[in-house]
N, C-alpha and C positions, 0 to 999 in steps of 0.2 A: 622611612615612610611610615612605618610603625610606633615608630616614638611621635612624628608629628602629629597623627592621625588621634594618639591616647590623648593627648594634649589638648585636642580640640575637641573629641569627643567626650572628656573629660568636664568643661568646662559646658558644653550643650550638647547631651545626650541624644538629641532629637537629628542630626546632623547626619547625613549617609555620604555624602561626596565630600574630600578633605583636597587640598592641594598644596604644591610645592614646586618650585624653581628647578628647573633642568639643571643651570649652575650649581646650585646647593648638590644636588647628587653626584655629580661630578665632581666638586670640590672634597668632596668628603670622602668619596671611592678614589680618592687620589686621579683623576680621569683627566684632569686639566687640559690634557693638549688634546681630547677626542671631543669630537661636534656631537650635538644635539643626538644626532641621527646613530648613534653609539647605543643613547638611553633607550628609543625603541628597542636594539635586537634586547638589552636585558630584559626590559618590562616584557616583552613578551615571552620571554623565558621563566620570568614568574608566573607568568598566567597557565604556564604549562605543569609546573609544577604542582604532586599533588600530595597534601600532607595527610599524613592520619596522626590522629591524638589519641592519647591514652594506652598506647600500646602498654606498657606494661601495667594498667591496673592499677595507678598509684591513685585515681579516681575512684576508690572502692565504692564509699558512700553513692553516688548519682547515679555510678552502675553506667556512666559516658563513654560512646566513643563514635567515632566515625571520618570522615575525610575532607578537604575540601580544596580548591587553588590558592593560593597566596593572596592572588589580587582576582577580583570579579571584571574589573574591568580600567579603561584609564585611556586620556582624551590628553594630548598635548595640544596645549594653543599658544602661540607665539613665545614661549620659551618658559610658559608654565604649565603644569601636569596637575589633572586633577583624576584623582583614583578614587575607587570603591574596594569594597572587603566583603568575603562576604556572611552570612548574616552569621555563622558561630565564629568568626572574628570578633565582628559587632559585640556579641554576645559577650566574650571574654574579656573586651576590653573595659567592662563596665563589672567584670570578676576579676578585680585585681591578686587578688590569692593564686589567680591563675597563672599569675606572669612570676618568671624569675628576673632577679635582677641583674641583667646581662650588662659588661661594661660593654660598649662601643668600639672603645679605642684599645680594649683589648682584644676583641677580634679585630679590628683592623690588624693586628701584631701577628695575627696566627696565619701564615700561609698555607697548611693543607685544609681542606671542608670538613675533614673529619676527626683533624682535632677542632674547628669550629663546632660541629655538632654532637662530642663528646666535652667539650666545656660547658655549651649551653646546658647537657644533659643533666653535668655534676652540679653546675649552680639550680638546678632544679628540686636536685635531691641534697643540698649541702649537709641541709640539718639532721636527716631522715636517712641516711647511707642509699646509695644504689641498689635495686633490687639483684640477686643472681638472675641471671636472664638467659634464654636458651639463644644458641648461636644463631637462629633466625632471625630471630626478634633484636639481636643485636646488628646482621645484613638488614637489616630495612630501617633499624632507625640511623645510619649511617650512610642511605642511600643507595645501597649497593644492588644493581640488576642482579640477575642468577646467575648468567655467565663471568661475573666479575669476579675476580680469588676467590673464585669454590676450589680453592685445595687452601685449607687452613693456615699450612706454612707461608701460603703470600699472603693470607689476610693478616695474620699477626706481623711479617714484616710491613707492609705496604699501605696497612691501614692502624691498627692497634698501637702498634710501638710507635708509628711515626706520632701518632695524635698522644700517647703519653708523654714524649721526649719532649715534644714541642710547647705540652702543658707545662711540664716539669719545670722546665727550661728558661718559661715567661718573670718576665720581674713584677707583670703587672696583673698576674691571678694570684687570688690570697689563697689558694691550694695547691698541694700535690697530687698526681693519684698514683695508685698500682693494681695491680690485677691477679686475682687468681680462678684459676679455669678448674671444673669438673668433670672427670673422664668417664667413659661406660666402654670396659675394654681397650680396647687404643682407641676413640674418638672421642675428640674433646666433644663435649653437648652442650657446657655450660661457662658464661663468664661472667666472672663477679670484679667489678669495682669497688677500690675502698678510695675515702677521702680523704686527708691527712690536713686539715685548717696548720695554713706555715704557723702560726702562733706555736700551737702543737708540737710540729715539726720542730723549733727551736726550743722548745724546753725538752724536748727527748733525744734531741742530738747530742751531746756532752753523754745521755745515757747510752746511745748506741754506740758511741765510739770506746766508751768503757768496756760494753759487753763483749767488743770485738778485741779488742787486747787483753780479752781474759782470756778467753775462749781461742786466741792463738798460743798463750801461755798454756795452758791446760793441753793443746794439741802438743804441744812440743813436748812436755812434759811425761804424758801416757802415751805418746807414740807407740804402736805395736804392743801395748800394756791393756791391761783390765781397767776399767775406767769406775764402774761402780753396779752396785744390785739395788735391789732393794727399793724401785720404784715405784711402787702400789698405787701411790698416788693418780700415777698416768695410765692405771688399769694395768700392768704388765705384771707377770707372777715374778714372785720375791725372787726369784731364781734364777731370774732372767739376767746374762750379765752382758751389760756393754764394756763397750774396748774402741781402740781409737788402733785404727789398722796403718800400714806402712806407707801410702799415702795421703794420712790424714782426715780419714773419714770415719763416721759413730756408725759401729755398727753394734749387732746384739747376736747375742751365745747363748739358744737353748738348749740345755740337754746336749750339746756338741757341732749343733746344726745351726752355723754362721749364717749372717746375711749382712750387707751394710744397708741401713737405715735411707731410706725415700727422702725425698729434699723438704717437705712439709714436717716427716715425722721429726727429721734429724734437730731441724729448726725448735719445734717443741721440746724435745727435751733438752737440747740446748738451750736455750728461753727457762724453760722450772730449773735445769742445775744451776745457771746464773744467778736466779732466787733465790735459791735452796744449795747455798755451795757447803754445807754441813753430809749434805746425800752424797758429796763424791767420797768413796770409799765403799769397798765392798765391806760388807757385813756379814759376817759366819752365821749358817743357819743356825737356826735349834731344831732340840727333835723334831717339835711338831712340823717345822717347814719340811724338815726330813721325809714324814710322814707323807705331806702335803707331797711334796716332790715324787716319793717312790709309788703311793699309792693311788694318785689322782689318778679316774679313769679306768683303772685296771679291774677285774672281777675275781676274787676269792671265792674260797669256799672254805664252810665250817662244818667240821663234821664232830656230832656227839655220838654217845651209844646209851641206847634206853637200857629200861630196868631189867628187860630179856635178853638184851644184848642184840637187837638190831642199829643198824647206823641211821641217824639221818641227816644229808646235807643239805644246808643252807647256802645258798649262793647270793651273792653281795658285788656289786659295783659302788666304787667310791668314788664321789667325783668333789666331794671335797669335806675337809675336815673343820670343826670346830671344837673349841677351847673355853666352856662358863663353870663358875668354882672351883677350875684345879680338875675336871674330869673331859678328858678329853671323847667326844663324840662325832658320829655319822646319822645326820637326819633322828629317825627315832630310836634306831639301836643303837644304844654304849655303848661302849665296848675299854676295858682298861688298856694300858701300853704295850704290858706285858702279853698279853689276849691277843692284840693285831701282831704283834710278834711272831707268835704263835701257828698262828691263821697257814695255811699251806698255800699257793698261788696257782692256780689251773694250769 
């Protein structure tokens, strides 16, 4: 009704009532063997319907938003339908910037509404990625009442995964998607869509199937072993050493205190070693990481004795060391190798 409505509205702007064929709707909605009297209960299930725009703000500029029904209104006469819109329809339909270009015939293909309204949403934002959006604002533009999978675990199986697998899964969307969530304590708050154009997808494929037959090679290989230091790159102190434990998982050794590595982190630095496959190998400090290592953090004391023979001591915390022309320093006091040596520790 949408597409015929641009069509005409397109060609005389001035136009408010557009129509179409009870047959055509039917023919199209696959409805063939259901009468006339079918199309009422939907059309008035549009009229019920109530949209809001601009939910997330992708309208910055205009500073838009608000709500409206599908359809304003609609007259069947002997087996033709003539509908109204209403007027921020109108409005939009003569803003074509506004419209994504949705195929037809590939929602006809999608059976749930909510990979329907998760397709439309991505062809929205194809060019532009998905915004991250709070879990609300993902239940309303999916439809969803209050009472409906408010416990997380049925919205991701019953809503989320169904409308990814289904997109996934189409031969006739030029995308992929996937998802990643943000947590605050144990509640997810936040979900983020990414878009993957199959063009893409097919020039990185041959790349991801490389990385995963490295990276099962390398598992087998350091199993229960030290895997490498010397990270800096990824922010992690030089000292810091991963190891690949006896089921297979990257974990990291500070100072003696294990952990295996988070599904996001482990992925990262999996991802830079696969780059950077020169970094696998532990690296023997030098003094200075020495230093860095023993002395980060901790508080010294230096004690002198004056010209009368009183003491007096200075107290110092280090929280990190640097190294310019060969003399090794803490902020604005020197200090030489032998001197922190020296130094007694509280």
């Amino acid at each position: 009704m949408l597409r015929v409505a641009k069509n005409e509205f397109k060609a005389n702007p001035s136009l408010r009532k557009f129509t179409i064929t009870a047959d055509e709707l039917l023919v199209f909605f696959g409805f063939g063997g259901k009468n006339h009297k079918y199309i009422e209960e939907e059309l008035n299930k549009l009229r019920k319907i109530d949209v809001r725009y601009n939910i997330l703000n992708k309208d910055k500029k205009r500073e838009r938003w608000g709500s409206f029904a599908l359809i304003a209104g609609y007259e069947y006469n002997n087996g033709t339908i003539t509908y109204s819109f209403p007027h921020q329809i109108e409005e939009m339909m003569l803003d074509f910037k506004m419209f994504a270009k949705i195929n037809l015939v590939t929602i006809k293909g999608l059976k749930s509404k909510y990979s329907i309204a998760l397709y439309e949403l991505a062809e929205d934002y194809i060019n532009v990625q998905i915004p991250n959006m709070k879990i609300e604002d993902f239940r309303e533009l999916m439809g969803l009442e209050e009472h409906q999978y408010y416990k997380f675990s049925m919205l991701r199986k019953r809503v989320i995964d169904v409308a990814i697998d289904e997109i996934n899964s189409s031969e006739n969307i030029s995308f992929t998607i996937s998802c990643e969530f943000t947590t605050k304590g144990r509640k997810i708050t936040h979900i983020k869509f990414i878009i993957y154009k199959k063009e893409d997808v097919e020039k990185t494929g041959e790349k991801q199937k490389n990385f995963y037959r490295w990276k099962n090679l390398i598992v087998k290989k350091y199993k229960e072993q030290p895997l490498c230091n010397n990270l800096t790159e990824l922010e992690y102190l030089k000292w810091t050493l991963f190891f690949i434990d006896k089921n297979g998982f990257i974990g990291r050794d500070v100072e003696g205190k294990r952990a295996i590595l988070e599904k996001e982190e482990a992925f990262k630095v999996w991802e830079y070693l696969f780059e950077n496959s020169n970094k696998l190998e532990v690296v023997p400090l030098s003094q200075l990481d020495i230093l860095r290592k023993d002395f980060r953090g901790k508080k010294i004391e230096q004690v002198t004795t004056t010209v009368l023979g009183a003491k007096a001591v200075l107290i110092l915390e280090f929280k990190e060391f640097k190294e310019e022309d060969g003399n090794r320093f803490w902020t604005q006091k020197s200090f030489g190798f032998e001197e922190i040596l020296g130094m007694g520790f509280i």
